[in-house]
C-alpha positions as CSV (number, residue, x, y, z in Angstrom):
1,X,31.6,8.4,20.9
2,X,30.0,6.2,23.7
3,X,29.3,3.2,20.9
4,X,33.4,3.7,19.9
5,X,33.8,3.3,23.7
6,X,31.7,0.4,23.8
7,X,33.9,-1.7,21.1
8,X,37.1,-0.1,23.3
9,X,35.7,-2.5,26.0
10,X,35.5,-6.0,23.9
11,X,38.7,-5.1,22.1
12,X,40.5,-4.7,25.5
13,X,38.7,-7.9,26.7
14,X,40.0,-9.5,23.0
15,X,43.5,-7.9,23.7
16,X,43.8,-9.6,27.1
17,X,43.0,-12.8,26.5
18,X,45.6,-13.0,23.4
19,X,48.1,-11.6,25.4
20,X,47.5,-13.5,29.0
21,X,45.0,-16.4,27.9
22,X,42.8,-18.2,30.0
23,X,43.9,-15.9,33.2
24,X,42.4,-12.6,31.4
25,X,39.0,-14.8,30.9
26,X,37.2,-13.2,34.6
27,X,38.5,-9.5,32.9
28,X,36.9,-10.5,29.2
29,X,33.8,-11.5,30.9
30,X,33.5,-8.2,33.2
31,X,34.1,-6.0,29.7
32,X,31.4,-7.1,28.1
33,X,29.3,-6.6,30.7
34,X,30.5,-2.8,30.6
35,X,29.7,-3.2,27.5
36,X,26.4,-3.9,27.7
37,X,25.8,-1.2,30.7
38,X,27.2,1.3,28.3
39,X,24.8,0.2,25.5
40,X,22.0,0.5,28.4
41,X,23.4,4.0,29.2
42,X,23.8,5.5,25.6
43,X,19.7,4.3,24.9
44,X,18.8,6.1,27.8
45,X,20.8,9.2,28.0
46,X,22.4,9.8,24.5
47,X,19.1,7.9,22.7
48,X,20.8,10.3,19.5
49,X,24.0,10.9,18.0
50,X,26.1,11.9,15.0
51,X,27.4,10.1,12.7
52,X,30.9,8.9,14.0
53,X,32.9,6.8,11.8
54,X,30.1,5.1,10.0
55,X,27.9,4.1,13.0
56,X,25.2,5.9,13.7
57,X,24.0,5.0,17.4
58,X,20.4,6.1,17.5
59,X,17.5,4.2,19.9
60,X,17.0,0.9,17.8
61,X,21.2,1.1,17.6
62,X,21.3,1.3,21.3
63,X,18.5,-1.5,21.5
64,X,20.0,-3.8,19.1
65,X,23.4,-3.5,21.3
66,X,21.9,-4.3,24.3
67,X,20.5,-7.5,23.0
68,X,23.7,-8.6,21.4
69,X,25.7,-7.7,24.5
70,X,23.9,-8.8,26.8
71,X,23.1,-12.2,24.9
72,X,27.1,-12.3,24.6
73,X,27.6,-12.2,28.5
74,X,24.7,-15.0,29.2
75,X,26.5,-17.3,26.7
76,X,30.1,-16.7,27.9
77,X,29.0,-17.2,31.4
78,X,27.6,-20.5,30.0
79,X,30.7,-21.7,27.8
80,X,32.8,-20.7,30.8
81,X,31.4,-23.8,32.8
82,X,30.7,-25.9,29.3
83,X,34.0,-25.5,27.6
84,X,36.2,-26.3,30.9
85,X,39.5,-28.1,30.0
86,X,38.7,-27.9,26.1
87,X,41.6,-27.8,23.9
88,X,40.8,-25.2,21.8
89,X,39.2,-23.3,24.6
90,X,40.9,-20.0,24.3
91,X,40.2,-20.1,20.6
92,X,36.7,-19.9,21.5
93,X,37.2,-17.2,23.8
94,X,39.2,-14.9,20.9
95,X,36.2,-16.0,18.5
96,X,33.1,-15.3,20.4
97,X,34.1,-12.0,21.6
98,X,35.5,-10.8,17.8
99,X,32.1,-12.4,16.8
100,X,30.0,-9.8,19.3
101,X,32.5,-6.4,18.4
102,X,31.5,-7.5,14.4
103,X,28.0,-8.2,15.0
104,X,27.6,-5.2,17.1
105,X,29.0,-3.2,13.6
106,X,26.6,-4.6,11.4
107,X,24.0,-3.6,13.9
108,X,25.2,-0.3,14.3
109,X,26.5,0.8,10.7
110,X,25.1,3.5,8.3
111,X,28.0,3.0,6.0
112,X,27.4,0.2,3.2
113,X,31.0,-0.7,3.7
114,X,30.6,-1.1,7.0
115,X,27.5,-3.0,6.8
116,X,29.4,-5.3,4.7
117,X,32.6,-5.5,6.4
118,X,30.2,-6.6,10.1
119,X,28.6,-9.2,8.3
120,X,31.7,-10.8,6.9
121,X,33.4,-10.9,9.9
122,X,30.3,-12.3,11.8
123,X,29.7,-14.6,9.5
124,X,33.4,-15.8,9.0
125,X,33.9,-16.2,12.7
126,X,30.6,-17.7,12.8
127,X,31.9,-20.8,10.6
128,X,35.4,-20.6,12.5
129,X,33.2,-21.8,15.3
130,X,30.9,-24.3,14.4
131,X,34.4,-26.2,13.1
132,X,35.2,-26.3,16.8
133,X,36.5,-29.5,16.7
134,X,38.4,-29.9,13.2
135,X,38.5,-33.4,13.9
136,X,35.5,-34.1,13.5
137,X,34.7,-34.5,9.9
138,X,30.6,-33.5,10.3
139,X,31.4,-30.4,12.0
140,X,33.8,-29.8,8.9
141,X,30.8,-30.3,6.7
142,X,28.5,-28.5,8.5
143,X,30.6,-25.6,8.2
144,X,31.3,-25.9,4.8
145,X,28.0,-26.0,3.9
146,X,27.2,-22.8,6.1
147,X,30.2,-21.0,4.7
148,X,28.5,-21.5,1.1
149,X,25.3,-19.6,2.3
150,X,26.8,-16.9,4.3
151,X,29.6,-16.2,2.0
152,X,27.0,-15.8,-0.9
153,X,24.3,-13.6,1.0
154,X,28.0,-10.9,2.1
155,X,28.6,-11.3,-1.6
156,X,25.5,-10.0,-2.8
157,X,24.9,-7.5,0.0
158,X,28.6,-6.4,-1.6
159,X,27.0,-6.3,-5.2
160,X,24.0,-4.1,-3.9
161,X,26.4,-1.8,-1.9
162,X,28.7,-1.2,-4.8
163,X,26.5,-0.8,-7.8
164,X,24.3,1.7,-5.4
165,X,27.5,3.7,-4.9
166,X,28.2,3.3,-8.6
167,X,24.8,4.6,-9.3
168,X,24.3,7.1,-6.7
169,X,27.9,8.1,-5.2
170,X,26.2,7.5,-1.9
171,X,27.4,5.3,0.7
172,X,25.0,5.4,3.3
173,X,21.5,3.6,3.8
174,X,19.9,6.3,5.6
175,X,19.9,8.3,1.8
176,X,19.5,5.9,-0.3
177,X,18.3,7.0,-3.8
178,X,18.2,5.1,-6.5
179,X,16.1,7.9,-8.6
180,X,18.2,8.0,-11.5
181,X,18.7,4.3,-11.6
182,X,17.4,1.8,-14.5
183,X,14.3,-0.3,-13.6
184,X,16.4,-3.5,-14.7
185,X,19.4,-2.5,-12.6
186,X,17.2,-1.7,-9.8
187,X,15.4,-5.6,-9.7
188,X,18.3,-7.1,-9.7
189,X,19.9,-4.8,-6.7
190,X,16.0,-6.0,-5.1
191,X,16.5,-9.4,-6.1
192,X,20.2,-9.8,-4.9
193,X,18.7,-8.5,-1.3
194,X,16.1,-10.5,-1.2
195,X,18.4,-13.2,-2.0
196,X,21.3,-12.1,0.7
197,X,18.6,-12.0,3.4
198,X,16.9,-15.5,2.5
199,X,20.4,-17.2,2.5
200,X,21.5,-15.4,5.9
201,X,18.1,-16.0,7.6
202,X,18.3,-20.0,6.1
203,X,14.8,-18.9,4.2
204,X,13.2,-22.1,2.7
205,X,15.0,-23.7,0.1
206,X,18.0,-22.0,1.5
207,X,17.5,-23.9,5.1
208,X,20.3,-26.5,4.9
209,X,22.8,-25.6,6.5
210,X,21.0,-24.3,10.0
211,X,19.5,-28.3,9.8
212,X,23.0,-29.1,9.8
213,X,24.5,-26.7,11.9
214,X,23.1,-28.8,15.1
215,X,26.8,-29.8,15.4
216,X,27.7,-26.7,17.0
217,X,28.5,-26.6,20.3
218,X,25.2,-25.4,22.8
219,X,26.9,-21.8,23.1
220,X,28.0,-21.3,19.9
221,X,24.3,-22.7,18.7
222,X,22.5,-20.3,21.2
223,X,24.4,-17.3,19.9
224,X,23.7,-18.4,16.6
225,X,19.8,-18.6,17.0
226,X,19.8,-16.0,18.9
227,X,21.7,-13.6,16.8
228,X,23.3,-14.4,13.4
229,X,20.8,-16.0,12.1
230,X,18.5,-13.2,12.4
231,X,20.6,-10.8,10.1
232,X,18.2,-11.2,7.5
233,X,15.6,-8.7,8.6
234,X,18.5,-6.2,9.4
235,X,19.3,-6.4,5.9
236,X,15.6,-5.9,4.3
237,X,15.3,-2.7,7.2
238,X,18.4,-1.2,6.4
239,X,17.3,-1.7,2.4
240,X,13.9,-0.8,2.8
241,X,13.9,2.5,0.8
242,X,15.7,0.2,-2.0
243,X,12.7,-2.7,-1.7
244,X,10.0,0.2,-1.9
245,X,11.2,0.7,-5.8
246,X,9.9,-3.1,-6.5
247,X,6.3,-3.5,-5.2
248,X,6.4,-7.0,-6.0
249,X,9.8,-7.8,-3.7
250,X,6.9,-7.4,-0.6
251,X,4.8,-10.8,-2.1
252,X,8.0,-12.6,-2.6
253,X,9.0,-11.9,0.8
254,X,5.2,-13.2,2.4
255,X,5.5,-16.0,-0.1
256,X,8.6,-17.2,1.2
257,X,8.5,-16.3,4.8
258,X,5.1,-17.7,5.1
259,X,5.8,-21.5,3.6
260,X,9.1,-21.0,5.7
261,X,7.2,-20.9,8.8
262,X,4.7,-23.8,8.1
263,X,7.4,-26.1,6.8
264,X,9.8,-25.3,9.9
265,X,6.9,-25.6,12.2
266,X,5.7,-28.6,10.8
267,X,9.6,-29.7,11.0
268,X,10.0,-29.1,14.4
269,X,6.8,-31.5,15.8
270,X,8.2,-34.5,14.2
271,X,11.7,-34.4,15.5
272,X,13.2,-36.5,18.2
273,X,16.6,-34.5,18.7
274,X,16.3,-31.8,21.2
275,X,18.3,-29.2,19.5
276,X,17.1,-30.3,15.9
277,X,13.6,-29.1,17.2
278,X,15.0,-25.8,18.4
279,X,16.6,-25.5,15.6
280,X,13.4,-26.5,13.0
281,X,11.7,-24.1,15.3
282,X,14.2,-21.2,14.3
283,X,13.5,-21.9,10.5
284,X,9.8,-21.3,11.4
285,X,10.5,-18.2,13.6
286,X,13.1,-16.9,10.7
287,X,9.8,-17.3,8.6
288,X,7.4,-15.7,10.7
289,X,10.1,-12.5,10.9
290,X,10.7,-12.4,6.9
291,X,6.8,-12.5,6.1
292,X,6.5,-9.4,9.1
293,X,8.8,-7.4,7.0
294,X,7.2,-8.7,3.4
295,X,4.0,-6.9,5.3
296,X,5.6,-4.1,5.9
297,X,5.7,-4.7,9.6
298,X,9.6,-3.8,10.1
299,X,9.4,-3.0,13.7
300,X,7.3,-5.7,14.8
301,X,9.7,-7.9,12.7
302,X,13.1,-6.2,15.1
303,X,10.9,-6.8,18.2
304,X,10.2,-10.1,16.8
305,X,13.8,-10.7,16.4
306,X,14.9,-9.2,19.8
307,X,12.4,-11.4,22.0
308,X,13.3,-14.8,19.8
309,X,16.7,-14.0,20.6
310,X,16.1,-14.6,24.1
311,X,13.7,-17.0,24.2
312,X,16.1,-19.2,22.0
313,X,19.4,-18.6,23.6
314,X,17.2,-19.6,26.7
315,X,16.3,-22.8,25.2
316,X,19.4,-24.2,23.8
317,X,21.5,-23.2,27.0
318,X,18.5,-25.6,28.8
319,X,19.0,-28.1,26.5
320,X,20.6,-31.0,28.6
321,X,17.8,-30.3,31.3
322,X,15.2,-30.1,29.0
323,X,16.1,-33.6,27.9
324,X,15.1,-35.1,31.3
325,X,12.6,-32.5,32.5
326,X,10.1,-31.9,29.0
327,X,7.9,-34.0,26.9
328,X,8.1,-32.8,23.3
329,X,4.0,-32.7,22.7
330,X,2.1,-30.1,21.0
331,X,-1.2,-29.0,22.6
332,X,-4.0,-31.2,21.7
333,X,-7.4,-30.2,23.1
334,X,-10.1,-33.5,23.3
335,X,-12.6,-34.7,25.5
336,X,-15.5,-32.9,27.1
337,X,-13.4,-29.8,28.3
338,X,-11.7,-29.4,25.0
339,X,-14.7,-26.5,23.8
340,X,-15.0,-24.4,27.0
341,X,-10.7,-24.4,27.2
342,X,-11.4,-23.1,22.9
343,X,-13.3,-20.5,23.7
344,X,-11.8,-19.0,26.9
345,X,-8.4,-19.4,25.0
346,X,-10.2,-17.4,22.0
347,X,-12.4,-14.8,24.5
348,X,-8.3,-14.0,26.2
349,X,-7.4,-14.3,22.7
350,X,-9.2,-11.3,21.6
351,X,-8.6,-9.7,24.5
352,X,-4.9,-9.9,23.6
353,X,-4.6,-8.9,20.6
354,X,-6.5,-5.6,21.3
355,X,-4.4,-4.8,24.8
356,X,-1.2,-5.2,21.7
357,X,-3.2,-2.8,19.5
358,X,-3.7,-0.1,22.0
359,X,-0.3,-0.1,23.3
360,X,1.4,0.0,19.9
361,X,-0.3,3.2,19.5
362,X,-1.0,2.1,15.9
363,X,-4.1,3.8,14.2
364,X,-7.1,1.2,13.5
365,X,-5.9,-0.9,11.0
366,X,-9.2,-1.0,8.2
367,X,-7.7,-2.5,5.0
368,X,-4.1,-2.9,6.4
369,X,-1.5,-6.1,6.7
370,X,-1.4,-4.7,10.5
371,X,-4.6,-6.7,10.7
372,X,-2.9,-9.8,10.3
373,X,-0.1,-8.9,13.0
374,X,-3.2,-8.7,15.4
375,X,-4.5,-12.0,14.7
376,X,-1.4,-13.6,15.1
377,X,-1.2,-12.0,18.4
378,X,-4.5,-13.1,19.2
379,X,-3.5,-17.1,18.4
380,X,-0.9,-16.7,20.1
381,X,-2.3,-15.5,23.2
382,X,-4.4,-17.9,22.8
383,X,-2.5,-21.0,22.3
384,X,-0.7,-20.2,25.5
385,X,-3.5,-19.5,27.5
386,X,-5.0,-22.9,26.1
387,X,-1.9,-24.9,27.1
388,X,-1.6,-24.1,30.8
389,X,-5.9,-24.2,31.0
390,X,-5.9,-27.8,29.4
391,X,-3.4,-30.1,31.8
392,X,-6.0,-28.4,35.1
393,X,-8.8,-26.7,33.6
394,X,-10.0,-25.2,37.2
395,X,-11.1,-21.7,38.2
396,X,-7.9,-20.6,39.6
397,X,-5.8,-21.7,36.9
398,X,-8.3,-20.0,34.2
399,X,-7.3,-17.0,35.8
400,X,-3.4,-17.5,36.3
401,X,-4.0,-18.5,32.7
402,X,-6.0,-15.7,31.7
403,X,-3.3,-13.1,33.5
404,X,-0.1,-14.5,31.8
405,X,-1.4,-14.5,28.7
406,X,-2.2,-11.0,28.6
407,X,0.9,-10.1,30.4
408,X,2.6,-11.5,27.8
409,X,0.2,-9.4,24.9
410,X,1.2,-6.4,26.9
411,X,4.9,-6.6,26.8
412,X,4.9,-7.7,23.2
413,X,2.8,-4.7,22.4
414,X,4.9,-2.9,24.7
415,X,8.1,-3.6,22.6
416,X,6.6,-3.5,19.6
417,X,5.3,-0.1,20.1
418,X,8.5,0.9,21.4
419,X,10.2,0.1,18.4
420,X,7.8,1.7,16.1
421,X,8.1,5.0,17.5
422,X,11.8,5.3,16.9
423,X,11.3,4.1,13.3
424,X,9.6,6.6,11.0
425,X,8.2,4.5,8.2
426,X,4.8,3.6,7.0
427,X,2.9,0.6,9.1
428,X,1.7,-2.2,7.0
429,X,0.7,-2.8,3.3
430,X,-2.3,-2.2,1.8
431,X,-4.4,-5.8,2.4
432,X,-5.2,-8.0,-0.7
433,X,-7.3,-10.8,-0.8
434,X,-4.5,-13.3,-1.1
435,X,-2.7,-12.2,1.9
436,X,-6.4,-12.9,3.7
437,X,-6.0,-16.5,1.9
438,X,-2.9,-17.4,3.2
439,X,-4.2,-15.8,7.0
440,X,-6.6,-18.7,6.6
441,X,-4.3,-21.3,5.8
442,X,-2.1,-20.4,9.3
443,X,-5.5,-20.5,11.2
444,X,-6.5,-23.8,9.8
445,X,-3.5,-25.5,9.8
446,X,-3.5,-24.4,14.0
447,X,-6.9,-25.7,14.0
448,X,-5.5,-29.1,12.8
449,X,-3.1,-29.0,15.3
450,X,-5.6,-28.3,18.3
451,X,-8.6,-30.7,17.3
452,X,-6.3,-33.7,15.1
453,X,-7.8,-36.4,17.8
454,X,-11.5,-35.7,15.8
455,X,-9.8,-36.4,12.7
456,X,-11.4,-39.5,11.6
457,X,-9.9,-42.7,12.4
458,X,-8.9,-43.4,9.2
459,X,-6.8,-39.7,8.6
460,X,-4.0,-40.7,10.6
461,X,-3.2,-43.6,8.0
462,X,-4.7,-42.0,4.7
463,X,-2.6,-38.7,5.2
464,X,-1.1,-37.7,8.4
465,X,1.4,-40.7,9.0
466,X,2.5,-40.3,5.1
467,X,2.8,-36.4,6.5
468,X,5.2,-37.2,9.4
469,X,7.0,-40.0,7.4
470,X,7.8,-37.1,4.4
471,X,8.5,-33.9,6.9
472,X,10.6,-36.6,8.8
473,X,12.6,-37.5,5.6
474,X,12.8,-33.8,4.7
475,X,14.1,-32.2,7.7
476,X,17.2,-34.3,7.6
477,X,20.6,-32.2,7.0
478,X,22.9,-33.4,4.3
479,X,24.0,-37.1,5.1
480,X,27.8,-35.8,5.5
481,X,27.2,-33.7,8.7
482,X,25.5,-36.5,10.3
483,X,26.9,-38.6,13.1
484,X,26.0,-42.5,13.1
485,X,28.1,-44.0,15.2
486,X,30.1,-42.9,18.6
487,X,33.8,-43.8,17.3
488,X,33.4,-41.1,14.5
489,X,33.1,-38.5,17.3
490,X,37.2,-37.5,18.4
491,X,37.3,-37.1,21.6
């Protein structure tokens, strides 16, 4: 009843500004912080309740409502100062708070319907918004070509919903069964989630239209990376008992996640545009998230998902300061310090990613995909420790160093560990050899990255400037949402 409450608030927030506009805005703005209050409150008082209309609020409901509230309220606080005086202002105001009440549904919903019906209504608002300004014809495009993606991952998600009713007369994820089911019908209800979850997650090839979407405006783009965009691992966690039929959907989904994340990393060092490297860097996070889940790692893949979200709503409201105030350079480690920085970063490293193993709680991990969770952990610890170590490699900041980066291990195992104890379901995959092969690949391609100034002298022109000239020339969106010259911008 409290999640029905919850919606009460945002619809009443919705209500007032169609009724009073721009005069209702302080009242739409103090609702949805209710809202996310009473999403605090339900997680920690009513963590479980029954099935009401559809929604089932349990803990990772309550979480998930949280984030997207709260997220919500730090972007219309920002768009209150950023959208001053813009004509379609109040348009933006109806939109962004329909687009929280629908994605708070698809969150929240047990019912395959309702699933459905909060991802078309996200997504169609979503595309409402990044058309902003109708006049200008590369925001037209860019919506066009998002509307293509998103429409086709609801349709499939549709498809699956349907045919499992057909098949099952059940309506609800939480009992899928598919017993009874041909093998043939059930890869294609696999394959058509796999597919809906690559195209809403902008999963290599299906990336275009997030490259393009840069012409959003900042909040719209920060809710965007931050939320929407992430629907893809809600989709493959509220079908996992579906993908479980189809063994082989789990190497797909490491296939694809996994060159996802080295192209859009790779992407995002060559770029120039601020908000083209965040959003290259959300095609490699999306990556990252979708190969978690193809290891059967679905609640480090929601606490993936949930800390992204805040880090990148974070980065694109900073945008215009990050323009003046950061240099765009990735960690290189030479000169005489460059070893001792390696192995301290690798010694806290280790440390890391065994402070995020004990406080997951997770059993030791012997011939398990969790293995590969901890390295990453560990290389990521690591690579931050490295980066503040390297620009003053002194005592003092070793240990400031030292302490943040396990702080940070800590709260990521923290979440992580959170999240797996309100979702009962097997940890990890059983680990092959190839998934230990494409570990390797990750680890050397960060080894690149740290130690390229050793290359030989002669690398830069045999491979890596060819490399930058083709990731370059690949990263660019479709020519018709670009923007060459100032007149074609209306003002």
């Amino acid at each position: 009843m409290l999640y029905l409450i919850l919606f009460g608030c945002l619809a009443s927030g919705l209500l007032g500004l169609s009724l009073f506009g721009l005069r209702a805005l302080k009242a739409a703005l103090v609702l949805t912080g209710v809202a996310f209050f009473l999403s605090l409150i339900g997680g920690i008082w009513f963590p479980e309740e029954a099935l009401i209309m559809g929604i089932r609020p349990n803990p990772t409901t309550w979480l998930l409502g949280s984030v997207i509230s709260f997220i919500s309220l730090i972007v219309q606080s920002y768009a209150r100062r950023h959208l001053a005086g813009n004509r379609r202002e109040i348009f933006f105001w109806q939109v962004i708070l329909g687009l929280t009440m629908s994605l708070l549904l698809f969150a929240a919903s047990d019912h395959m319907l309702l699933t459905v019906t909060g991802l078309l209504l996200s997504n169609g608002l979503l595309i409402r918004l990044l058309a902003l300004n109708p006049q200008w014809s590369a925001a037209r495009a860019s919506a066009r070509q998002a509307s293509y993606h998103l429409g086709a991952a609801t349709i499939l998600l549709l498809i699956v919903a349907l045919t499992v009713y057909g098949q099952s007369g059940q309506w609800y994820w939480s009992n899928l069964a598919l017993s009874d089911t041909p093998v043939w019908l059930t890869r294609i209800l696999v394959i058509a989630m796999l597919l809906a979850s690559c195209l809403q997650s902008a999963i290599f090839p299906f990336h275009r239209w997030l490259i393009g979407s840069a012409n959003a405006p900042t909040p719209v783009s920060a809710f965007m990376h931050a939320g929407l965009v992430n629907g893809g691992a809600l989709i493959l966690f509220k079908g996992h008992a579906l993908l479980l039929t189809q063994e082989w959907s789990f190497t797909w989904l490491i296939l694809l996640g996994g060159l996802t994340a080295l192209v859009g990393t790779t992407w995002m060092l060559v770029q120039s545009d601020v908000k083209r490297t965040l959003t290259c860097s959300t095609m490699g996070q999306m990556g990252f998230m979708i190969m978690q889940c193809g290891l059967g790692l679905f609640p480090a893949a929601i606490a993936h998902m949930i800390w992204h979200g805040f880090f990148k709503a974070s980065l694109f409201l900073s945008a215009g300061s990050t323009v003046k105030a950061a240099r765009n350079r990735s960690l290189s480690l030479k000169g005489p310090k460059a070893l001792p920085v390696f192995a301290f970063g690798l010694i806290l490293g280790t440390l890391g990613a065994g402070i995020f193993w004990l406080l997951t709680g997770a059993p030791m991990p012997i011939y398990s995909t969790y293995n590969l969770l901890l390295v990453f952990c560990g290389i990521t610890c690591a690579h931050a420790v490295m980066t503040i170590l390297h620009t003053n490699p002194t005592v003092g900041r070793a240990v400031l160093a030292g302490a943040l980066g396990l702080a940070g291990a800590a709260v990521y195992g923290l979440a992580v560990g959170w999240v797996e104890h309100h979702i009962p379901m097997d940890l990890g995959r059983p680990l092959a050899g190839w998934h230990l092969a494409l570990l390797g690949l990750f680890v050397l391609g960060w080894l690149l990255m740290l130690f390229r100034s050793y290359l030989p002298s002669n690398a830069g022109r045999s491979w890596l400037t060819p490399l930058y000239v083709r990731a370059l020339g690949a990263s660019r969106p479709a020519s018709t949402t670009w923007t060459t010259q100032r007149t074609q911008f209306p003002s």
